[in-house]
C-alpha positions as CSV (number, residue, x, y, z in Angstrom):
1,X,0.0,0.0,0.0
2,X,1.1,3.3,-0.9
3,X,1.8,5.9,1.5
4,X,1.5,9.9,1.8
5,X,3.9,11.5,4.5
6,X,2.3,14.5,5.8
7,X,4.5,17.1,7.1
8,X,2.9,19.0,10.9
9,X,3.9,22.0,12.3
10,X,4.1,22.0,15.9
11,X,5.7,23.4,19.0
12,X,7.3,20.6,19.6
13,X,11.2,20.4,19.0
14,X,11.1,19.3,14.9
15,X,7.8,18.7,12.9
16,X,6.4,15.8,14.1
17,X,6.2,13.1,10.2
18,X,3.3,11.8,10.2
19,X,2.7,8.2,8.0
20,X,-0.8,7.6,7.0
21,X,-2.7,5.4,4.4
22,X,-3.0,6.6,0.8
23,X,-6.2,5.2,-0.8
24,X,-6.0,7.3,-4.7
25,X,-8.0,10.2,-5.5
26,X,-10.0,11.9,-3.3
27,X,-9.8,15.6,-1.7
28,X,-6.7,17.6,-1.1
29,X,-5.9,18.7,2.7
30,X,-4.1,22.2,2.7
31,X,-5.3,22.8,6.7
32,X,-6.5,21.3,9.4
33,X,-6.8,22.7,13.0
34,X,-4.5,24.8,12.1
35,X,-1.7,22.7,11.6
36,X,-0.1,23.2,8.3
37,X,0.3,19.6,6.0
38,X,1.4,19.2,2.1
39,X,-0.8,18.2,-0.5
40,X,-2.1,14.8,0.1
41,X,-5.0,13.4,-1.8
42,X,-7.3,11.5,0.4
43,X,-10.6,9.1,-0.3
44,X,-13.4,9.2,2.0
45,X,-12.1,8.1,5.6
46,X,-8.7,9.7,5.2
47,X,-9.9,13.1,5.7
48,X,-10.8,11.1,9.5
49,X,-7.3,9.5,9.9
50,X,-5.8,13.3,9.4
51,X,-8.0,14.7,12.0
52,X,-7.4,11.9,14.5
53,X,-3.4,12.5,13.6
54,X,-4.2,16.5,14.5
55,X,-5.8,16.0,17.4
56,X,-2.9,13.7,18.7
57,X,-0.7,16.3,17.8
58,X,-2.2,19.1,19.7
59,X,-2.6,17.1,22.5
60,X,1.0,16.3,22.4
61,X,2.0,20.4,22.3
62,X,-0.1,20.6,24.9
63,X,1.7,18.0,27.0
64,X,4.8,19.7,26.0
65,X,3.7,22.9,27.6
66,X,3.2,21.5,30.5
67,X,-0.6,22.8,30.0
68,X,-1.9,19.5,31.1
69,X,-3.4,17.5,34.5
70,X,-1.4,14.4,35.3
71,X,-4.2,12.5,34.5
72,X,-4.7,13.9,31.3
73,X,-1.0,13.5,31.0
74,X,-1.4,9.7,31.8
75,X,-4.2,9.6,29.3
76,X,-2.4,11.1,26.3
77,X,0.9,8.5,27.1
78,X,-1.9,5.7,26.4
79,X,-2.6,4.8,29.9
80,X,-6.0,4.1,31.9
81,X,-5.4,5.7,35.1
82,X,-7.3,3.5,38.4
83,X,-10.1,5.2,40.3
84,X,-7.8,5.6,43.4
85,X,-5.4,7.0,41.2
86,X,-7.9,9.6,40.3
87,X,-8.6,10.7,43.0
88,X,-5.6,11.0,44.5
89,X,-4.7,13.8,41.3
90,X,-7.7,15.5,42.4
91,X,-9.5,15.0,39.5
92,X,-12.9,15.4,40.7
93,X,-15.8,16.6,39.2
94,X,-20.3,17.3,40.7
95,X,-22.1,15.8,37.4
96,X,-26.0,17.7,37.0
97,X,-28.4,15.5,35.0
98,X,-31.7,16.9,35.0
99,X,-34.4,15.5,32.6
100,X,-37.5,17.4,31.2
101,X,-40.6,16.6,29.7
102,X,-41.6,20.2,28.0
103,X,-45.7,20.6,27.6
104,X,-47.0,19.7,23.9
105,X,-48.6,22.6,23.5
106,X,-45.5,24.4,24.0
107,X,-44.4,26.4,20.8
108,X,-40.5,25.8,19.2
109,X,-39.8,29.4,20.0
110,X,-40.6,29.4,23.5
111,X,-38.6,26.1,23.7
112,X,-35.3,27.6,22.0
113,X,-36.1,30.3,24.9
114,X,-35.9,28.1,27.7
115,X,-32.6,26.3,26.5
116,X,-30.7,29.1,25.5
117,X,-31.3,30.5,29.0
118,X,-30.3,27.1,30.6
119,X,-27.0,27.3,28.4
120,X,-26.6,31.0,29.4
121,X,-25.7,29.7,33.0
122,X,-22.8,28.2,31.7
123,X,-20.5,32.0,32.7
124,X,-21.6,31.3,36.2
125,X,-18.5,30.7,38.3
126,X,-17.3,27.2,38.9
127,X,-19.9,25.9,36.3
128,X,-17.4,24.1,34.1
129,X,-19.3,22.5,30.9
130,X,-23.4,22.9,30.5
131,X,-25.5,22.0,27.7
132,X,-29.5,21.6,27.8
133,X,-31.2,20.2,24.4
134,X,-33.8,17.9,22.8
135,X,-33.0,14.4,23.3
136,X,-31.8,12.6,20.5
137,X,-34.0,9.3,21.9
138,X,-35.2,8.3,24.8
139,X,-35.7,4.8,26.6
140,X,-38.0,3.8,29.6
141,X,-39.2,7.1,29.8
142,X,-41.0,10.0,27.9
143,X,-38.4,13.2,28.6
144,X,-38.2,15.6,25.9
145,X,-34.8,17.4,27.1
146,X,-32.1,17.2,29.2
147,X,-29.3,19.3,30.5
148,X,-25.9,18.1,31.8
149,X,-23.7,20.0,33.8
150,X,-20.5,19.5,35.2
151,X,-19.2,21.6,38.7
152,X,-16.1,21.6,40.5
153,X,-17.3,20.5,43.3
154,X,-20.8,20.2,45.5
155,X,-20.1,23.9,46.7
156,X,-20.0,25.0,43.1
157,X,-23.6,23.0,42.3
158,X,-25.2,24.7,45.1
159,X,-24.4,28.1,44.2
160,X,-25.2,27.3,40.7
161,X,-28.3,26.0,42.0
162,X,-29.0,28.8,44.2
163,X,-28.0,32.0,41.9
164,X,-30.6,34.3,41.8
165,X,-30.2,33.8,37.4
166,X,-31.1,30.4,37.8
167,X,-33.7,30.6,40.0
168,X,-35.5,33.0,38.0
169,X,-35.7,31.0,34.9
170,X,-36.7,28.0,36.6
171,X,-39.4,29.6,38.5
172,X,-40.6,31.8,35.0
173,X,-39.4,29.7,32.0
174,X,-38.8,26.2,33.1
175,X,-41.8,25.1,35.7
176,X,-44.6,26.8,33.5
177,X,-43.9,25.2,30.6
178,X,-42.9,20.9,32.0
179,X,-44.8,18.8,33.0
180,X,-42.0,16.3,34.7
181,X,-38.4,16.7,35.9
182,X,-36.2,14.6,37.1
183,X,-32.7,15.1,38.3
184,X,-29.5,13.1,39.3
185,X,-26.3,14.5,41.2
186,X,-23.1,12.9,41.6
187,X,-19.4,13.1,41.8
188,X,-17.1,11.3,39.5
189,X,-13.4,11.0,38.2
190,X,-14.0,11.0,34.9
191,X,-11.8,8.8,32.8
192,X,-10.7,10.4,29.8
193,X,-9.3,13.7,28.6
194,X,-11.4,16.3,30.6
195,X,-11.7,19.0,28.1
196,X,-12.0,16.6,24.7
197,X,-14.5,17.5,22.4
198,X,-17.5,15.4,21.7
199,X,-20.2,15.4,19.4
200,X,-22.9,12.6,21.3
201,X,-23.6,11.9,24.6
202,X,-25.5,8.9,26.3
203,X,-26.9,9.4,29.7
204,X,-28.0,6.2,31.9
205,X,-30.2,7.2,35.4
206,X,-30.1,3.8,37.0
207,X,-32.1,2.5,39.5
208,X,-29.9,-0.5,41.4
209,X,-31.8,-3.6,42.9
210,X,-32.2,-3.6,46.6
211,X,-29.5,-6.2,47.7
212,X,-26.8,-5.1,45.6
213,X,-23.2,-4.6,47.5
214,X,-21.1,-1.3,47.6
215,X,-18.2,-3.9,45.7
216,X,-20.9,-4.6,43.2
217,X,-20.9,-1.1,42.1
218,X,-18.0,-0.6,42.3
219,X,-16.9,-3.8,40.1
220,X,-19.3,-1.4,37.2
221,X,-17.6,1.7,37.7
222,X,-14.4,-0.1,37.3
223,X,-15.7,-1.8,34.0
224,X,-16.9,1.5,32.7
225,X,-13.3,3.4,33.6
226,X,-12.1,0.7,31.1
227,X,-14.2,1.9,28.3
228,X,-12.2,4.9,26.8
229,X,-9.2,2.2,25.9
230,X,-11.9,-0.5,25.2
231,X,-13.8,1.3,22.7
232,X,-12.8,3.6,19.6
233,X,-14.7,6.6,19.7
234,X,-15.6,6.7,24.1
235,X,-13.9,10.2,24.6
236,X,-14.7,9.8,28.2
237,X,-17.2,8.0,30.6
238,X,-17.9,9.4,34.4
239,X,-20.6,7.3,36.5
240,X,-21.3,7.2,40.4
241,X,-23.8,7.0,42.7
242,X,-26.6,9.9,43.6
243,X,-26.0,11.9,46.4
244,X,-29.5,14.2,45.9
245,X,-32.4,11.4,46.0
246,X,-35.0,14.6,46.3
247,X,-36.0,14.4,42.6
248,X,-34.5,11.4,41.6
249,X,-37.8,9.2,41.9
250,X,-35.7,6.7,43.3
251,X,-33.0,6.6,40.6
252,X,-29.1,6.4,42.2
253,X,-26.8,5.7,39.7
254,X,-26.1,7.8,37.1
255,X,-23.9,6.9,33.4
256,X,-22.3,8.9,31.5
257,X,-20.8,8.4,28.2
258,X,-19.3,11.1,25.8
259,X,-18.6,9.9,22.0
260,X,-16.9,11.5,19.3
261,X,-19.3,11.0,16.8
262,X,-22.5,9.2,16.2
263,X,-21.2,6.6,14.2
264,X,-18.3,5.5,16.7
265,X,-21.2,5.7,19.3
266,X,-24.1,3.5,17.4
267,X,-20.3,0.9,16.4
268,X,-19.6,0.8,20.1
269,X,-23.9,0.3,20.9
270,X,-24.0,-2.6,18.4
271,X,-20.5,-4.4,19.6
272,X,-21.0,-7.6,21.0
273,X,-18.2,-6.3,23.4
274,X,-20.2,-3.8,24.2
275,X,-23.6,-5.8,24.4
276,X,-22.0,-8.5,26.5
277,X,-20.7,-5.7,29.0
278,X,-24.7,-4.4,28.9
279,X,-26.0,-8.0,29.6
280,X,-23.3,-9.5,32.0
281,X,-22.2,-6.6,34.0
282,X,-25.0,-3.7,33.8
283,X,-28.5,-5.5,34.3
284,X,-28.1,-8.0,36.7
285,X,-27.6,-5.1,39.0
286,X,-30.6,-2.9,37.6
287,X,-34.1,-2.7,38.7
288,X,-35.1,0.0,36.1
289,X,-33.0,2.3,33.7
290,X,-33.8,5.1,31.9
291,X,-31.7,5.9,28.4
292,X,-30.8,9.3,27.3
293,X,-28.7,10.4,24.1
294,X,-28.3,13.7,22.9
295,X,-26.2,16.0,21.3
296,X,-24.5,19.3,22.7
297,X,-24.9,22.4,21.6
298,X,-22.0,23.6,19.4
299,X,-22.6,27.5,20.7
């Protein structure tokens, strides 16, 4: 098989040579992510190897810079770190789930309204990602939206929660116009590059059997912290258990998976890795589970 070298510009101390497939005619790559490459001719599917290339290479300058956590730092040299690992950097994170069901008679615009005020909390001070959106699909329950954020820590939840912003557009956009919400709270060390982009986004609120063990749990989490290295495409997975049972109708354990593309998500969905995992490891410990997927905002 033939191969095209493309030449990156980095920070590093030389260009970094990257060797990648050559498949025949296709479309020329001048730029991408601002690297600078020479003319290569790519098919369908090369275009995706480039990009994957780019975004090693960025996360390498940013390694080199010393501009990232040690477990990022672990994650970008290829290892998984272990939950106690985790924790011990300090890695740490208060996950917000909070599920809608918006009223049918509800017009688009006033929708778009409602979300776009829910993303505007996102400047708030220790809020560090939030999205809120239609769900892409839905399972064992009839939510039309959801909204994740993600805190530094519970203190940074509560005066989230609290801000007079918030409050005000829960109380005048958000409880006029639902007819259900549910929420889930908990605190994770998510495994994966904290600030990687994705592009879908599966959310699990689980509700474990009576019976189950602490080590039971824990035996999932641990499967799940293996994902990101099991599975092309997982750009990061966080799960733990609720610590905020007050509108969590009984739910408390939350999942959740961050992709970087649909396709790698519905490849990893459709595994029989991935099924067996589901089957073996997941429901023997469920009593009822609700399904989310959606897909952030890009604003």
């Amino acid at each position: 098989m033939q191969a095209c070298l493309l030449h990156v510009a980095t920070a590093v101390s030389r260009p970094r040579l990257l060797l990648l497939p050559h498949f025949g005619s296709g479309k020329k790559v001048k730029k991408l992510q601002g690297s600078i490459v020479s003319d290569c001719v790519l098919r369908t599917g090369g275009e995706r190897a480039v990009a994957a290339a780019f975004q090693s290479v960025q996360v390498e300058k940013k390694r080199k810079a010393g501009r990232m956590s040690p477990i990022q730092n672990a994650m970008a040299t290829g290892l998984t770190p272990s939950s106690s690992e985790k924790a011990s950097l300090g890695t740490s994170v208060v996950e917000h789930i909070v599920l809608f069901k918006v009223k049918e008679d509800i017009v688009p615009e006033k929708k778009d309204e409602i979300f776009k005020s829910l993303r505007g909390l996102k400047k708030l001070d220790g809020v560090l990602h939030l999205t809120a959106e239609p769900v892409l699909s839905v399972q064992g329950a009839e939510f039309t939206h959801v909204l994740h954020g993600r805190y530094k820590d519970k203190a940074a939840l509560a005066a989230y929660s609290s801000h007079p912003e918030h409050v005000s557009i829960v109380k005048n956009l958000v409880i006029p116009s639902t007819t259900d919400i549910m929420a889930l709270d908990w605190e994770s060390e998510p495994n994966g590059l904290l600030d990687a982009p994705f592009r879908i986004g599966r959310i699990m609120f689980v509700k474990v059997k009576e019976g189950v063990s602490e080590e039971e749990t824990k035996a999932l989490e641990n499967s799940l912290d293996e994902f990101p290295s099991r599975f092309n495409g997982v750009v990061q997975v966080s799960a733990g258990p609720n610590f905020a049972p007050a509108r969590a109708k009984g739910f408390n354990y939350g999942i959740l998976a961050l992709f970087s593309n649909r396709r790698e998500a519905d490849i990893v969905h459709s595994s029989d890795d991935h099924k067996a995992w589901h089957d073996k490891q997941l429901i023997p410990l469920v009593d009822s589970l609700i399904v989310v997927d959606f897909i952030p905002s890009r604003l």
